[in-house]
N, C-alpha and C positions, 0 to 999 in steps of 0.2 A: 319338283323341277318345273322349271318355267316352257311352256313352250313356245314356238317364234309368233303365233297368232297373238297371242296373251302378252307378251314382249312388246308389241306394237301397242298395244292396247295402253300398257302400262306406260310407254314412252309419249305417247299422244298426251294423256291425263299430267304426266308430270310436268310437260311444259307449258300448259294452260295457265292457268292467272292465279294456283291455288300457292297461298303465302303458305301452305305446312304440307309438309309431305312425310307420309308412310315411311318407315325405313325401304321395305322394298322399292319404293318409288325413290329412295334418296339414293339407293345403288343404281337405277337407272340412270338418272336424272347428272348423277357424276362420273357413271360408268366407271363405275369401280365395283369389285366383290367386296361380300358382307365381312370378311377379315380386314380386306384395305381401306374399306370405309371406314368402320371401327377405327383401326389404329390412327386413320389419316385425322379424323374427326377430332378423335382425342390429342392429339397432338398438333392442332388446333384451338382446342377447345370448344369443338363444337359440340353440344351434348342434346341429346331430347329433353323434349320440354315432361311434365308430370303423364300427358296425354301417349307420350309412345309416338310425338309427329319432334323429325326436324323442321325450324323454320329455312326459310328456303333464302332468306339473304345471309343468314349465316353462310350454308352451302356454298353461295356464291363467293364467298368470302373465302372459304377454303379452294374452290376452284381455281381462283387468281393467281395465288401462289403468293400473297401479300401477306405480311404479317399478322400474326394473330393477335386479337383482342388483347391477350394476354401480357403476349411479350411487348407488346405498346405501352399496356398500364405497366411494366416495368422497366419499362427504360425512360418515364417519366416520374421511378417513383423515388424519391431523393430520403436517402439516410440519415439521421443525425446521429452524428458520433460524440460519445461522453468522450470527454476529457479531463 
């Protein structure tokens, strides 16, 4: 458990200039819990990098509430149909 000293602490560091953030600083940082970040991320597609950090303009990206990467590369992605 976090306490509210250490909550400050971590809130301070994650808004600083650091382009990767800890998952615990990415639940701060979007103020969300570790299940709704999870789900939100993924359904997004936002995922960690090899290292265990999100980057932090993904994040933003999912904050926005704009479309994800994702669903972008597929509504630009054109089918060809046999006939």
């Amino acid at each position: 458990m976090v306490n509210k000293d250490e909550l400050v602490v971590m809130r301070a560091i994650a808004l600083c200039f650091k382009p990767f953030l800890k998952p615990e600083e990415a639940q701060v940082y979007t103020n969300l819990g570790k299940s709704q970040l999870a789900k939100k991320a993924q359904e997004m597609g936002v995922y960690k990098n090899a290292s265990g950090y999100y980057k932090r303009e993904e994040l933003d990206t999912l904050m926005n509430g704009s479309p994800s990467p994702l669903a972008s590369a597929a509504a630009n992605l054109r089918i060809k149909t046999i006939s």
